[in-house]
C-alpha positions in Angstrom: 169.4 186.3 135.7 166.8 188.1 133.7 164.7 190.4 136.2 161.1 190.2 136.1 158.7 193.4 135.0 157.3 194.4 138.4 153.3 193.9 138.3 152.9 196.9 140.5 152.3 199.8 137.2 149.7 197.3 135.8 147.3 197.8 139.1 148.0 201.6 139.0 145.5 202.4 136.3 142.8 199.5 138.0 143.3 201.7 141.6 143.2 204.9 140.1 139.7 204.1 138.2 138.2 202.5 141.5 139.4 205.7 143.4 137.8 208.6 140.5 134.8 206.0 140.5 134.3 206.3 144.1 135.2 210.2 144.3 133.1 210.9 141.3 129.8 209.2 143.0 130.5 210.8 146.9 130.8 213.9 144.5 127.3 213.3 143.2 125.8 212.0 146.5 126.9 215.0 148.6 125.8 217.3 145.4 122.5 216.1 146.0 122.2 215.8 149.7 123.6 219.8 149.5 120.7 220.1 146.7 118.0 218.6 148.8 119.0 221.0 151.6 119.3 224.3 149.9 115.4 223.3 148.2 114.5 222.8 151.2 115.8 225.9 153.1 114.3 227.9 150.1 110.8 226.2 150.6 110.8 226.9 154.0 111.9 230.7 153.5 109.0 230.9 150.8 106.5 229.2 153.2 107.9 231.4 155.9 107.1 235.0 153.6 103.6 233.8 152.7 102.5 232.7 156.1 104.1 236.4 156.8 102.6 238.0 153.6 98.9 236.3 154.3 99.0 237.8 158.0 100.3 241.3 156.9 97.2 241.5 154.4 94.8 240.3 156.6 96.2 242.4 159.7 95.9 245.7 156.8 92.1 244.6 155.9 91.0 243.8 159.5 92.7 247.0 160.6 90.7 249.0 158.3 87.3 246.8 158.7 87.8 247.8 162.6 88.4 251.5 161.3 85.1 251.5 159.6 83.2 250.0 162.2 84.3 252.1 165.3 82.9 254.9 163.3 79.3 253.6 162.7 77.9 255.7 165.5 79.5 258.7 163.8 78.4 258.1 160.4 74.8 257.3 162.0 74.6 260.8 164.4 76.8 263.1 162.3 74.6 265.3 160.0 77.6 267.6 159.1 79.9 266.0 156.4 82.9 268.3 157.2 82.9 267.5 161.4 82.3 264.1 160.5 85.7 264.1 158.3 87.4 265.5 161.0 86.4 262.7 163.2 87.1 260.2 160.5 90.3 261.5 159.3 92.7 259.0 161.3 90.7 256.2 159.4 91.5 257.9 156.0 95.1 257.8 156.8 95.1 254.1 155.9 96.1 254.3 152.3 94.3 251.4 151.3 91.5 252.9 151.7 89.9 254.7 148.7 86.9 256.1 150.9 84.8 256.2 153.9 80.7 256.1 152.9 77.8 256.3 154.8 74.4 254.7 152.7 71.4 254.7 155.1 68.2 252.1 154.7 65.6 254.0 152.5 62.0 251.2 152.4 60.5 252.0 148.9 57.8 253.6 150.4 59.9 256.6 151.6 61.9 257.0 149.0 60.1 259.6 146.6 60.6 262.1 150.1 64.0 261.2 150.3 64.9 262.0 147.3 62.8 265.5 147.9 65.0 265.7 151.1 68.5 265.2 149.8 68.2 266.6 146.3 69.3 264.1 144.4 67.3 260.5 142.7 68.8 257.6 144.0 70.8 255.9 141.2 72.3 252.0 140.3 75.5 250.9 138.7 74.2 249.5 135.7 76.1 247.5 132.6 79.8 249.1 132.0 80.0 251.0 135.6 77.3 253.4 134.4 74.5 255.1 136.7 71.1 254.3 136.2 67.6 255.0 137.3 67.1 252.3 140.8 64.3 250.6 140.8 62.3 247.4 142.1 63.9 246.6 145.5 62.1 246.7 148.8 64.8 248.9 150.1 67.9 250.8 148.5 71.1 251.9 150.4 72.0 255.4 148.6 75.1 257.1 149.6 74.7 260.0 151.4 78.3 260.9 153.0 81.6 260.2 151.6 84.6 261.0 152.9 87.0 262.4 151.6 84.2 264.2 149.3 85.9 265.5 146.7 87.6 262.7 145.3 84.1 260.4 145.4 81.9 262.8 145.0 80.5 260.7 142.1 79.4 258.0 144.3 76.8 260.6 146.2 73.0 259.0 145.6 74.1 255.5 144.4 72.4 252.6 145.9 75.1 250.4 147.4 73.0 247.1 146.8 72.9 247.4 142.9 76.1 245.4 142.6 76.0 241.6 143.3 79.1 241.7 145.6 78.3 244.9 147.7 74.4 243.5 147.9 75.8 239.7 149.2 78.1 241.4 151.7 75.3 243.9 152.5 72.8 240.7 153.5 75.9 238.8 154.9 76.2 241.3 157.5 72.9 241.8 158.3 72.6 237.7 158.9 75.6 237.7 160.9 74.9 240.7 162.7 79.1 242.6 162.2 81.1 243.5 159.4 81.4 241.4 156.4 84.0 242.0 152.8 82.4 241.6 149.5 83.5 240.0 146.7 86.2 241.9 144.6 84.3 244.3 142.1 85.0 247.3 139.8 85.0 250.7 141.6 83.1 254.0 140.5 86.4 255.3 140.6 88.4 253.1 138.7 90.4 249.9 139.5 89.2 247.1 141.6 88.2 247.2 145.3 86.6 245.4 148.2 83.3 247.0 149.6 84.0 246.6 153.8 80.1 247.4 155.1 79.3 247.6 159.0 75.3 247.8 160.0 74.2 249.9 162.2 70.7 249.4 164.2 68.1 251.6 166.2 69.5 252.6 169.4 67.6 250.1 172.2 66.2 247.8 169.6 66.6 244.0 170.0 69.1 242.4 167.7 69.4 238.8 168.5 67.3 237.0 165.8 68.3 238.0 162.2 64.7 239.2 161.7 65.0 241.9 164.6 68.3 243.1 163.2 66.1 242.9 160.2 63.8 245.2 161.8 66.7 247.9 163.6 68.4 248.3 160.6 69.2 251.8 160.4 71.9 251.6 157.4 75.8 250.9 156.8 79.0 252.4 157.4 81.0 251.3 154.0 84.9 251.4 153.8 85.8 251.2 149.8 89.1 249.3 150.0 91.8 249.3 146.6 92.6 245.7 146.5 96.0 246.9 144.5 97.1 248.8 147.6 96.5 245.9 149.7 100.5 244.6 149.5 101.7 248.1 149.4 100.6 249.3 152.5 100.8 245.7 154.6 104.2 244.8 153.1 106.0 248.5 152.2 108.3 248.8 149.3 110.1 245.6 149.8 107.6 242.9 149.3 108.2 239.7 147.9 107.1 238.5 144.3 103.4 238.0 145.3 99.9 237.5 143.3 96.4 237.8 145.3 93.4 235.8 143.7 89.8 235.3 144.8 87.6 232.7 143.2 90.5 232.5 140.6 90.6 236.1 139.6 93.7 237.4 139.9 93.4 241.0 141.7 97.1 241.7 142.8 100.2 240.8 140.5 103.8 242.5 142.1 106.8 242.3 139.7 109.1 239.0 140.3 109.4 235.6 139.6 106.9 233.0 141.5 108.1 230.2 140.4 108.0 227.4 143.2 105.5 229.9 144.9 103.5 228.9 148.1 100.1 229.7 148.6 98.3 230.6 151.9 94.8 231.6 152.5 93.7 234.8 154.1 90.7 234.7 156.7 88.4 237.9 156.0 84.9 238.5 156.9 84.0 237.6 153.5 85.1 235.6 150.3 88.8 233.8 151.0 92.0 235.3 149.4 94.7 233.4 148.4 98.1 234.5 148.6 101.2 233.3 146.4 104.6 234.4 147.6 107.5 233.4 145.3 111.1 235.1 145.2 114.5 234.1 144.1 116.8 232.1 145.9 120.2 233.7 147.1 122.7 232.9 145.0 124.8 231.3 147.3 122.4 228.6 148.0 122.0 228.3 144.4 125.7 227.8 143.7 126.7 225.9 147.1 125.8 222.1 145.4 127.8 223.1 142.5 130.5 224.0 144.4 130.3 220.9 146.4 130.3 219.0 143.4 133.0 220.7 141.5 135.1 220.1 144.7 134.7 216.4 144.7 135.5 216.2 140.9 138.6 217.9 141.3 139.4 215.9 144.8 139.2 213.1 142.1 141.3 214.7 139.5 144.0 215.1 142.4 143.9 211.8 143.8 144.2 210.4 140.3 147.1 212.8 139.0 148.5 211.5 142.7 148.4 207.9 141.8 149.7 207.9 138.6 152.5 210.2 139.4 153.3 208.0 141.4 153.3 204.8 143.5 154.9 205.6 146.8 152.4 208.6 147.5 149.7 206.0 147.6 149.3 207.0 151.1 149.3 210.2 151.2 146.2 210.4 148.5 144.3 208.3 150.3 144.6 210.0 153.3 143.5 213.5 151.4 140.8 212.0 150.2 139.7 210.6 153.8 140.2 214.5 155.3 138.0 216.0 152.6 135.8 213.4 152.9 135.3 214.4 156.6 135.3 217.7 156.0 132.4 217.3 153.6 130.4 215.5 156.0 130.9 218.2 158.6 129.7 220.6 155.7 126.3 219.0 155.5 126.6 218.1 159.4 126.5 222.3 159.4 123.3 222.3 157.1 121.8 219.6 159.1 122.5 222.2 162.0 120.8 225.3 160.0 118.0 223.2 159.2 117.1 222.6 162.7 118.0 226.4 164.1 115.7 227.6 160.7 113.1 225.5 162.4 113.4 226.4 165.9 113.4 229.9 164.8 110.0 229.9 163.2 108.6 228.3 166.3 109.8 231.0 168.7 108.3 233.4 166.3 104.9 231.3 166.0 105.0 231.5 170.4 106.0 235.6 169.9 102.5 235.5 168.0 100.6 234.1 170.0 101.8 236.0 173.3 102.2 239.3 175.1 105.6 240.5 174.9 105.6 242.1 178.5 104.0 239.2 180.8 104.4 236.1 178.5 100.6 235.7 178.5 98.3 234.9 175.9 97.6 237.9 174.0 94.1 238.9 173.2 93.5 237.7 169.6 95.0 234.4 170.2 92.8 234.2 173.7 89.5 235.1 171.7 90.3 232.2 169.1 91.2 229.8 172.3 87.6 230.9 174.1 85.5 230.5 171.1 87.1 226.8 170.7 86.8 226.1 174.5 83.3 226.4 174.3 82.7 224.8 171.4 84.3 221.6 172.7 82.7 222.4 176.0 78.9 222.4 174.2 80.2 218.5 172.4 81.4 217.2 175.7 78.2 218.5 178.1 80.9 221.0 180.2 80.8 224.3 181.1 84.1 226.4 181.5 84.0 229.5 183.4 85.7 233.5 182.4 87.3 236.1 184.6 88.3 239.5 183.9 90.9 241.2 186.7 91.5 244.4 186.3 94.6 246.5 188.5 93.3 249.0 190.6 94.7 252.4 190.3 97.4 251.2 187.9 97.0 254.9 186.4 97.4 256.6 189.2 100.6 254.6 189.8 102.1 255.9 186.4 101.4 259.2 186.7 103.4 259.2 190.0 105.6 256.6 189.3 106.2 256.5 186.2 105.1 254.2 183.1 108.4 251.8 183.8 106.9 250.8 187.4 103.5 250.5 185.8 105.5 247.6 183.6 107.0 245.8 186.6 103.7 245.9 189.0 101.7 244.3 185.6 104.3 241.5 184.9 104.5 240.7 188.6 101.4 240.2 189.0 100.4 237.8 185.7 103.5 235.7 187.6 101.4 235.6 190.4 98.2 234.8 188.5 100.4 232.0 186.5 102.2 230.3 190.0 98.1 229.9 191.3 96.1 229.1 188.0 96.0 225.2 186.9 97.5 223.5 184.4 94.9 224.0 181.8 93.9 227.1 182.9 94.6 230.0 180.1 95.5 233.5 181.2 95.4 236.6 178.4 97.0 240.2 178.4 93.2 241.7 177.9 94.4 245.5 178.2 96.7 247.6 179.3 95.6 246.7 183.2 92.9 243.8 182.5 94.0 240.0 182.3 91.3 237.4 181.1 91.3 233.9 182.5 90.0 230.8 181.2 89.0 228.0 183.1 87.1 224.7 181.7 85.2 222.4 183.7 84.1 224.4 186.3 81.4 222.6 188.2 79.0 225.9 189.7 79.4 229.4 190.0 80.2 229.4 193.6 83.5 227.1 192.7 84.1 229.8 189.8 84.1 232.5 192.9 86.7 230.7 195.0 89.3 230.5 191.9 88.6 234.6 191.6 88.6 234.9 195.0 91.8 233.2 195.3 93.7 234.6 192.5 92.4 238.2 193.9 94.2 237.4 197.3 97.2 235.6 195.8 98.0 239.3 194.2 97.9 241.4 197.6 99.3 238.9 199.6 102.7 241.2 199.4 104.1 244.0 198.4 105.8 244.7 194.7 109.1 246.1 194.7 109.4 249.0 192.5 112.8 251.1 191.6 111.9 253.8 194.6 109.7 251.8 197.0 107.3 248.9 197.2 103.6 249.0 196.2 100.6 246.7 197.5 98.7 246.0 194.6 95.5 244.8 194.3 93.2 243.6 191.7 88.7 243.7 191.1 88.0 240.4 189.6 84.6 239.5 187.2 83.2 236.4 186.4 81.0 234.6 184.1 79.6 231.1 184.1 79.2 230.0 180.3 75.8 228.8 179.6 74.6 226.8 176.4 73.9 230.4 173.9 77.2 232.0 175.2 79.7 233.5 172.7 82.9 234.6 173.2 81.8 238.1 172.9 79.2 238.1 175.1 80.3 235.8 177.4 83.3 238.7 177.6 80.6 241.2 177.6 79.1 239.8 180.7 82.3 239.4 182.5 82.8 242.9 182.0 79.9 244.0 183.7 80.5 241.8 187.3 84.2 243.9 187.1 82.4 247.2 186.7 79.9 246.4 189.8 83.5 245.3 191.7 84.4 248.5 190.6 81.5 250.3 191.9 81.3 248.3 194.7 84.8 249.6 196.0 87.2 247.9 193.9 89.8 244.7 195.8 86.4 241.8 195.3 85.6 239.3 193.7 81.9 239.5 191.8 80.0 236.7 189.5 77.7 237.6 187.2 75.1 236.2 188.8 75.6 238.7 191.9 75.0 241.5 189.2 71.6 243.3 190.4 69.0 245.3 187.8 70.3 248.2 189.6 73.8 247.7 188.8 72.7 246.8 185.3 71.2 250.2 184.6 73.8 251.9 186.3 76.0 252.3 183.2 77.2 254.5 181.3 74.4 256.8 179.5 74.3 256.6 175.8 74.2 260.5 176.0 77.7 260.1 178.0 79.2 257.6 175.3 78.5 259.9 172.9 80.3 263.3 174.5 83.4 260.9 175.8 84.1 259.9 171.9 83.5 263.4 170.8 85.6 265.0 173.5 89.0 262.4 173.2 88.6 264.1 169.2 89.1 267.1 170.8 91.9 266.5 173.4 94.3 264.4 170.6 93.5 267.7 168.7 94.8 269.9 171.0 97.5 267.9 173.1 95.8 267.8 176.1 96.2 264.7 178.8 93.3 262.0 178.2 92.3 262.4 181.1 91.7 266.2 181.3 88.2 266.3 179.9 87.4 262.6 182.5 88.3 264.5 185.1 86.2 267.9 184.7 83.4 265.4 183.8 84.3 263.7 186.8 84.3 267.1 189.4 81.0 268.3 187.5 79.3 265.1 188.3 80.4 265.6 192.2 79.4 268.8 192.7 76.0 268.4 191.1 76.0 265.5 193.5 76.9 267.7 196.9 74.5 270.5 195.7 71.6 267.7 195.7 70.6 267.8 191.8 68.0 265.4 190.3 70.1 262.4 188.5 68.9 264.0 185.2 70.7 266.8 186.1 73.6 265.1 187.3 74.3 263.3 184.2 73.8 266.5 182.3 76.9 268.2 184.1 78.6 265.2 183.4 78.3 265.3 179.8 78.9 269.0 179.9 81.8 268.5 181.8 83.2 266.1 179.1 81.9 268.5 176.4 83.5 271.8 177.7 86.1 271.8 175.1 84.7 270.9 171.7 84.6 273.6 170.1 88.1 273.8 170.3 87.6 271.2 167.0 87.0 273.8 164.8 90.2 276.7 166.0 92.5 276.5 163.7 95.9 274.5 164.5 98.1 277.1 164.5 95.9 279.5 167.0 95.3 276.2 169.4 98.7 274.8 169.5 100.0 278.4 169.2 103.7 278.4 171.8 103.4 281.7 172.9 101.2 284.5 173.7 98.0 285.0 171.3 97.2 288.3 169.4 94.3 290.2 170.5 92.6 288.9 167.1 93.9 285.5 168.0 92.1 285.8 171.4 89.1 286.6 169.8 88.9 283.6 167.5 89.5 281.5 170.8 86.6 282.7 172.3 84.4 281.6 169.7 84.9 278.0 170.9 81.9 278.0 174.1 79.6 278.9 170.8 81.0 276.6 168.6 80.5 273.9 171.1 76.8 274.7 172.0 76.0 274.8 168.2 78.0 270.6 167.4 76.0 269.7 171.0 72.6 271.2 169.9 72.7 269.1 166.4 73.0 266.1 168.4 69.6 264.7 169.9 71.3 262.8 172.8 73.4 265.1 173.7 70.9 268.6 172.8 70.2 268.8 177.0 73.7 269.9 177.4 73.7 272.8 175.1 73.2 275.8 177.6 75.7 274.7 179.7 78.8 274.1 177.0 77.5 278.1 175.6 77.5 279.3 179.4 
């Protein structure tokens, strides 16, 4: 009997079609499932270098707008360009910053015998970046110190306000009453720059209406920032690919591709920057959904060659092509998995910015954004939250004779404490080194806002902490505020401030509202005179390596004994400024005589003693300080 062809060989070619069919498209789909992860891990990596890029730049340009203003006093008292570099020449170190200026306000009708003054006319940038003849304003804002000099001496006797930008940022400040950014413009000394101005007002002059700041306008302290050393100092030598525009000019281009950039917006006191961050990405997220999909052709290619090889190792193919199949689900089942710890990761590093690293509370520029919404929302919905300032008492005094370490425990301790006590919706900030700030909303009246202060002040002394070599019983002076209708953040911190200095005063270990604050603790603050000679005198201790303390305390020991000898308070105060002002004329010894290791030379010993003059003649050039004089010569 004739046998009969087997049908099996014509259904190999059928299976073996279905099965490359099938491989081919899970090839395909897992190529672009791998695809749509890898885009998506480099978006998020680009978003995550912007939203890093935009804060670096705008942590480098509030940095220096906070240089220039904590020198406005300075600039404004200062008649001595070299001293005042001196004092300025931490700010310089920022090398985004091409100079420090001071212009003061010159009215129209003073201006011919200011020019007779200062020697020089008062000049404009006119068309091309050349100087011309000023004319027609009310008032002009010359230059009269720059610092350093020599590199900007041209911009001596030029009146800020002739450019647009400078002039808008000029009258923005003025109207907003703190430092403002201009608009990008074209610098005297070449390239292009942001003009970073800081006014400075009459000592004792009201300044709450725009037309009284108006009025007390004494000038401006004027940082001259290089936009193209913006990235360079905020990102270092390894920044991304990144471009910086403002009103669609471009001001910064780095080398790199930004293709598939992301843009983020950074917040200045001024016009808005935008920020676009591109960069490559790696190459082995560029090749995995390649290689995924060169696997699964060649998985195909096997199973295939399998089948038609042949029949009897049917099974075996399909069972290679079920384990790769698993095994590329567990490869995207391990994206997935990255995905997610990508994610979690930028949200721990979102809290890390938003917290302090030693107590886990709020730290302070997150707290002043959460108090300036809280009473916003509190002004919409007819509520009035409450603020309190706690500061440690004696918390230096514990590190000097325990050591900065036990410092660290007693100040995490006790924000547990504060935390375990404080409500729900209660914030609590890291406000200094030994200050927390709490915020609470809704409070109904100030006596409700004393028994939370009161509370939390006997919640931290109601034991001991335990420190490496003992236990210490801490205790804490608490200040409140009760927010009315006008309150800002700033002055509602302002006022909180002064019910902790009258706890303070009052003994320290009490709880005081600002409504217990009397005129007479009002006026019991600080002098300006003793302002003054505290700044001028920490100049002169970082100079010369000297504790912080050193020139406090002889201030502190002056004050007493003038006290116990029953001196007028005029007097007084005058010991107490001499006693902070003993040691500036130490400022102007040379390094190598003052920081000297060993014994000096006789000539050595004679430059030293020059300082008690030296001091007496920087004193008697300042009016507020002029009293003191005799005493720092004597």
């Amino acid at each position: 009997m004739k046998r009969q062809p087997s049908t099996t060989p014509s259904r190999v070619p059928v299976r073996v079609a279905l099965a490359v069919l099938a491989l081919a498209l899970l090839a395909l789909g897992a190529f672009a499932v791998t695809k749509r992860a890898t885009d998506a891990e480099a978006r998020a990596d680009r978003e995550r270098r912007a939203e890093q890029t935009a804060m670096a730049v705008e942590t480098t340009v509030a940095a220096t707008q906070a240089g220039v203003g904590g020198l406005v006093g300075l600039f404004a008292t200062t008649r001595d360009i070299d001293a005042f570099s001196q004092f300025a020449a931490p700010v310089l170190r920022n090398r985004a910053l091409d100079a420090l200026q001071w212009a003061p306000r010159v009215p129209a009708d003073t201006r011919t015998d200011f020019e007779r003054t200062h020697g020089f006319s008062v000049t404009a940038v006119g068309p091309g970046g050349r100087l011309v003849p000023a004319d027609g304003p009310d008032a002009l804002y010359p230059v009269t110190y720059v610092a350093p000099l020599r590199a900007n001496v041209r911009s001596i006797g030029v009146d800020v306000a002739s450019q647009a930008p400078a002039r808008q940022a000029l009258e923005a400040a003025v109207q907003a009453g703190g430092g403002r950014a201009s608009a990008p413009l074209e610098l005297l000394s070449g390239g292009t720059g942001v003009v970073l101005v800081e006014p400075s007002y009459r000592r004792g002059a009201p300044i709450g209406t725009v037309g009284e700041r108006r009025a007390a306008l004494t000038g401006f302290a004027i940082g001259v920032l290089r936009v193209d050393r913006v990235v360079e100092v905020a990102l270092g030598t390894d920044a991304p690919a990144v471009r910086i525009t403002a009103d669609g000019r471009e001001l910064v281009r780095t080398e790199g591709s930004l293709a598939g950039a992301v843009t983020r917006d950074v917040r200045l006191a001024g016009p808005r920057w935008q920020v676009e961050v591109g960069g490559p990405v790696s190459s082995s997220a560029r090749l995995l959904p390649s290689v995924v999909l060169a696997a699964g052709l060649m998985l195909a290619g096997l199973v295939a060659a399998l089948l038609l090889q042949s029949g009897r190792r049917q099974a075996y193919a399909e069972r290679l092509v079920a384990e790769r199949t698993v095994e590329l689900r567990d490869a995207l089942g391990q994206l997935t998995a990255l995905n997610s710890d990508l994610a979690a990761a930028r949200a721990e590093a979102e809290r890390h910015s938003r917290t302090d690293a030693l107590t886990g509370a709020l730290n302070r520029p997150y707290f002043l954004e959460a108090l300036e919404g809280e009473l916003s929302r509190a002004r919409r919905q007819d509520q009035t939250p409450g603020l309190l300032l706690l500061e440690v008492d004696h918390l230096r005094h514990l590190q000097e004779t325990h050591g900065h370490r036990a410092g660290d425990k007693l100040v995490s301790e006790i924000a547990h404490r504060l935390r375990t006590t404080l409500r729900g919706y209660d914030s609590i900030a890291r406000w200094g080194d030994s200050q927390f700030a709490v915020l609470t909303p809704a409070i109904p009246d100030e006596a409700a806002l004393w028994r939370l202060g009161d509370s939390l002040r006997q919640v931290v002394e109601r034991g001991p902490v335990a420190l490496d070599d003992g236990e210490f019983w801490a205790t804490v002076s608490v200040g409140a505020v009760y927010a009315g209708d006008d309150h800002g953040g700033f002055t509602l911190v302002g006022e909180a401030d002064q019910a902790l200095a009258t706890a303070r005063r009052q003994g320290r270990n009490r709880t005081v509202v600002v409504g217990e604050v009397s005129a007479e603790d009002l006026t019991s603050e600080k002098p300006d005179a003793v302002r003054i000679a505290q700044a001028l005198a920490l100049s002169s201790t970082v100079r010369e390596g000297m504790p912080d303390h050193h020139c406090e305390d002889v201030a502190d020991f002056s004050g007493l004994v003038a006290e116990a000898l029953g001196l007028d308070p005029e007097t007084v105060v005058r010991c107490r400024v001499a006693g902070w002002l003993h040691d500036i004329g130490k400022i102007a010894i040379p390094a190598a005589i003052l920081a000297k290791p060993m014994s000096l030379t006789a000539d050595e010993w004679r430059v030293m003693r020059t300082h008690a003059a030296l001091g007496a003649d920087i004193v008697a050039r300042i009016p507020a300080l002029a009293d003191a004089e005799p005493v720092v010569r004597h």
